[in-house]
C-alpha positions in Angstrom: 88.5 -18.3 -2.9 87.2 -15.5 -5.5 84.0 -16.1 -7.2 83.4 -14.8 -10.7 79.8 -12.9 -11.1 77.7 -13.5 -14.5 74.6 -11.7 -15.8 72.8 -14.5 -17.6 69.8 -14.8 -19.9 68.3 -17.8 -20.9 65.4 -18.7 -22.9 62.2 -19.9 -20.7 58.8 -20.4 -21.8 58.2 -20.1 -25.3 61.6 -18.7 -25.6 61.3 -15.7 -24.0 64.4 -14.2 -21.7 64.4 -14.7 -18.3 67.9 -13.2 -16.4 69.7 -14.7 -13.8 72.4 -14.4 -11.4 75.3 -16.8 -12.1 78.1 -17.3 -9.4 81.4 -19.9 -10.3 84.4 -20.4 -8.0 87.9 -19.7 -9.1 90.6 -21.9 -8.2 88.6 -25.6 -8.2 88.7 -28.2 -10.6 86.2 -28.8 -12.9 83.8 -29.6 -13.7 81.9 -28.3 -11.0 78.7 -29.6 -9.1 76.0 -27.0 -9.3 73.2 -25.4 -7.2 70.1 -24.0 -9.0 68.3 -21.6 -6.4 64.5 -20.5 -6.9 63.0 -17.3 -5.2 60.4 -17.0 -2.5 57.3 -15.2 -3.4 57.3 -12.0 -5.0 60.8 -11.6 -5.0 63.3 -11.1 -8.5 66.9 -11.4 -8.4 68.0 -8.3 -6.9 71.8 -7.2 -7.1 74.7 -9.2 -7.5 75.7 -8.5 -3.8 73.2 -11.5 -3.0 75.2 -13.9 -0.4 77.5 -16.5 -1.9 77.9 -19.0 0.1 77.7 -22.5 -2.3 80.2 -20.3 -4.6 82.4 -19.8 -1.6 81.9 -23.9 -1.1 83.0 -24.4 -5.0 79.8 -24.7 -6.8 78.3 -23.4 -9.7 75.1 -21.1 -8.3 72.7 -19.9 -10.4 70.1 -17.8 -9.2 66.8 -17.3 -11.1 65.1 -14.1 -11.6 60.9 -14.8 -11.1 59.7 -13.5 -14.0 57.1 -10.7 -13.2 57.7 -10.6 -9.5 59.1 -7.8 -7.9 59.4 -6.3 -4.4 61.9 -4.2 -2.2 63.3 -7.0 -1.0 64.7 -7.9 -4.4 63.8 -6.4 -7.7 63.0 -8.2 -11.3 64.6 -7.8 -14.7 62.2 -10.5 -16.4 59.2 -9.5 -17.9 55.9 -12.0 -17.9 55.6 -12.1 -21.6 54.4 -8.7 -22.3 53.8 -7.7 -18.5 56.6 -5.8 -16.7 57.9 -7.3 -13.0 55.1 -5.4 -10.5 54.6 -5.7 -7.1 51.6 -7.6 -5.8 50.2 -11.2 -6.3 50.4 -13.7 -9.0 48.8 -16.5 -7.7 44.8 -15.7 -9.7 47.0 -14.7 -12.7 45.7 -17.4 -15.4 43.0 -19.2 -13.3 40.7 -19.7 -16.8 42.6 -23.0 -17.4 46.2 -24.9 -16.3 47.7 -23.8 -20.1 46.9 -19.9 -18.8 48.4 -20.1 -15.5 51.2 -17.9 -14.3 53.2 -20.8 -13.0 52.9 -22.8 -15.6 55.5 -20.2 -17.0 57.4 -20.0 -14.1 57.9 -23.5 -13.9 59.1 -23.5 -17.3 61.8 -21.3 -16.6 63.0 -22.8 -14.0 63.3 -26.2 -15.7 65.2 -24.5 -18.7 67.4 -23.2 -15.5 68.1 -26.5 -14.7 68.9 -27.1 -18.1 70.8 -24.2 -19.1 73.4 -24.6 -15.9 73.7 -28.4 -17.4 75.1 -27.1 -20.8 77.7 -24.9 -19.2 81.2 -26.4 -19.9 81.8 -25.3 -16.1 79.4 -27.8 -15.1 78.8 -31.5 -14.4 75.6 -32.1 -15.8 75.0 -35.1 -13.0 75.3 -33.3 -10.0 73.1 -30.1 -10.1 70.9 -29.9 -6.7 67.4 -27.6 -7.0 66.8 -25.7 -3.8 64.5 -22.9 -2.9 62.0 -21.9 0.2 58.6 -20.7 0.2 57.7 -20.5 -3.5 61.1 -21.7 -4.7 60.7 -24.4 -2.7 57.6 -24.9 -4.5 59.3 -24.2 -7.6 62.1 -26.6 -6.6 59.6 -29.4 -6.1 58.0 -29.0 -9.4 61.1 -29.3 -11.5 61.9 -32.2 -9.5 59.0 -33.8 -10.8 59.1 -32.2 -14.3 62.9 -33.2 -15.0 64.9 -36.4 -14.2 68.3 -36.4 -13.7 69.0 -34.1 -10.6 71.2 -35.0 -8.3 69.2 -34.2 -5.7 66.5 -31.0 -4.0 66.4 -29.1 -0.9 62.8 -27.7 0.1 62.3 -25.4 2.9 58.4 -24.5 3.8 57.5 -24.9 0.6 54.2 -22.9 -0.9 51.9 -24.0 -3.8 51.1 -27.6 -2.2 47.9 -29.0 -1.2 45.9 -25.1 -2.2 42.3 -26.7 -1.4 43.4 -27.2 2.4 45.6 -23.8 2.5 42.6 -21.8 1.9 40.7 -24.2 4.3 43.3 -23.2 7.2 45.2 -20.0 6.8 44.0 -16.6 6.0 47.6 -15.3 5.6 48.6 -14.4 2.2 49.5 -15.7 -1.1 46.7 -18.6 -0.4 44.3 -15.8 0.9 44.9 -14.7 -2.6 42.5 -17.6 -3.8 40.3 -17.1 -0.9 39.5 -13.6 -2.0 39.0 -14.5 -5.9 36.6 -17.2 -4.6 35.0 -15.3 -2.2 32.6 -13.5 -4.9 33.0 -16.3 -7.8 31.3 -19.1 -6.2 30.3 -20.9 -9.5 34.1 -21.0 -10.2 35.6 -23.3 -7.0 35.7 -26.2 -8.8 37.5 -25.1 -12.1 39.6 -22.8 -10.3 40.9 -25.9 -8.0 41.2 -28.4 -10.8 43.4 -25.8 -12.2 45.5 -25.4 -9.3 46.0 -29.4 -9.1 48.1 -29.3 -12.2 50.4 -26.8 -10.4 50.2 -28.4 -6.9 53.3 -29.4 -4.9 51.9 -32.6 -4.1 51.1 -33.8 -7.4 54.5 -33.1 -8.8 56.4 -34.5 -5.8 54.8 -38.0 -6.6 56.7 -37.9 -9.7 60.3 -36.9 -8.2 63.1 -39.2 -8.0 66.2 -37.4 -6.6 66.9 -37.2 -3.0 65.5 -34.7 -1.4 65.4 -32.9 2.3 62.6 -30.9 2.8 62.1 -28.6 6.2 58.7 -27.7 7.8 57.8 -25.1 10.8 55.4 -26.3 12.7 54.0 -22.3 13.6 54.0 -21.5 10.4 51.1 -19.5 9.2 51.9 -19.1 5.2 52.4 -22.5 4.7 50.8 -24.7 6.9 53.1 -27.4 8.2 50.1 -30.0 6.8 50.4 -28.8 3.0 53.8 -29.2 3.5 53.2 -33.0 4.4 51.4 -32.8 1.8 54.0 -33.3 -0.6 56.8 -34.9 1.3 54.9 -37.8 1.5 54.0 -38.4 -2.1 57.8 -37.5 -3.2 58.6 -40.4 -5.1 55.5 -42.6 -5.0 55.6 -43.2 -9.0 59.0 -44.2 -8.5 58.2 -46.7 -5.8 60.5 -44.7 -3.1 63.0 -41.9 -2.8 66.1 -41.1 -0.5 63.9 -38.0 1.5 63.7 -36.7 5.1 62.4 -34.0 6.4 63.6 -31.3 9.2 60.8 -30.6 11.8 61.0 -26.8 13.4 59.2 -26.9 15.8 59.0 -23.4 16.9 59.3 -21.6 14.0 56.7 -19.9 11.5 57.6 -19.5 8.5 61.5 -18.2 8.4 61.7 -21.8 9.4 65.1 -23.0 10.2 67.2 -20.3 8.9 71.0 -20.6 9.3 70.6 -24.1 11.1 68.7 -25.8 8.2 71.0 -23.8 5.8 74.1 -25.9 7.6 72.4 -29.5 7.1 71.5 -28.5 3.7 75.4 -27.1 3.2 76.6 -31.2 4.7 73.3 -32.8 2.2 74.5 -31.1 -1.0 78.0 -32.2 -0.3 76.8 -35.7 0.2 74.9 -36.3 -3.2 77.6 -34.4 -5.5 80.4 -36.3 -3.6 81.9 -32.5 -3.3 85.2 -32.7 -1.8 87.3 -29.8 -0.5 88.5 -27.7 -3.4 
């Protein structure tokens, strides 16, 4: 099967460009379920030689550039607002107040994503899956509570969930990020936190209503396998219930499952968009 490669812009938070990576199989009919794919922290797009495995499966895959984030291990080609992509941490960018927040952008985009991949002609709008590990699996749980309609959300160790308890257990980084802020701003733990609850995991799983497998690592050290319960467990409260289960590794930190989570998600997706061999 060949695979057409897209650069794509779209407009994110308050209109401004973010790029992405856009992936669609030649050869199957359409139109085709679709898999929106979030970053993990501090990482941008990269090259178009990124894997292409759900392409190769015949779905739409777009992959979203993380607007200011950049590292080696994939560069950025979105700008935050007026701020070029940098290396470094974004996770104290915008703690004055929820409507300053860096994610509160990201999150943004990455619901526009979801939206943007729905108005593709290419595309059945009813059978896009979210999916994303580390941050993007925090970024995946967040549009899952932000917009209805998916078709369903795979999370692998997700970060941003439950921050109070991170900084509580883990000095690893991003969450020692807030630990160091805090660590000479006393007065500010409380506004800081409140916040970081309009952001967290948790918060916005209780709102979700697709189906959704998560995966935790029970030696992970970045996200601690209890934040991750964190959110699992509320996924779908409002709702009254959601089709969810959740993968235990129970050796790994935080690669997590790798290839062999990878392969239930592969047999999951399939399941929810009722994909059948092109």
């Amino acid at each position: 099967m060949h695979v057409d490669t897209y650069d794509v812009t779209f407009s994110g938070f308050d209109g401004q460009p973010v790029r992405a990576w856009l992936w669609l199989p030649r050869g199957v009919r359409r139109p085709l379920p679709a898999v929106v794919e979030y970053l993990g922290y501090g990482c941008g797009r990269g090259t178009t030689l990124h894997p292409t495995l759900w392409s190769s499966l015949g779905y739409a895959h777009l992959l979203m550039d993380s607007r200011g984030q950049s590292s080696p291990y994939g560069a950025a080609d979105t700008h935050d607002g007026d701020l070029a992509p940098q290396t470094g941490g974004v996770l104290t960018r915008g703690l004055a107040g929820p409507e300053y927040h860096y994610y509160r952008r990201l999150f943004t985009d990455a619901v526009r994503a979801v939206d943007t991949v729905a108005a593709l002609p290419e595309v059945d709008p009813d059978r896009i899956v979210v999916a994303g590990g580390s941050q993007g699996g925090g970024i995946a749980t967040a549009v899952a509570g932000l917009r209805p309609g998916l078709a369903g959300a795979c999370v692998d160790v997700p970060f941003l969930s439950h921050f109070r308890r991170a900084t509580q257990i883990t000095a690893a980084h991003p969450y020692r990020e807030i630990t160091d802020y805090l660590r000479g701003r006393p007065a500010e733990v409380a506004r800081v936190f409140a916040t970081l609850s309009y952001l967290d995991g948790a918060n916005h799983a209780a709102r979700a209503t697709a189906p959704v497998r998560y995966s935790v690592a029970l030696m992970d050290p970045v996200c601690p396998p209890s934040t991750v319960f964190a959110a699992y467990h509320r996924w779908g409260e409002h709702a009254g219930g959601a089709d969810k289960a959740i993968r235990v590794w129970e050796y790994a930190a935080h690669e997590g499952g790798g290839d062999h989570q990878l392969a239930e998600h592969v047999a999951f997706v399939a399941q929810v968009t009722g994909r059948t061999a092109p």
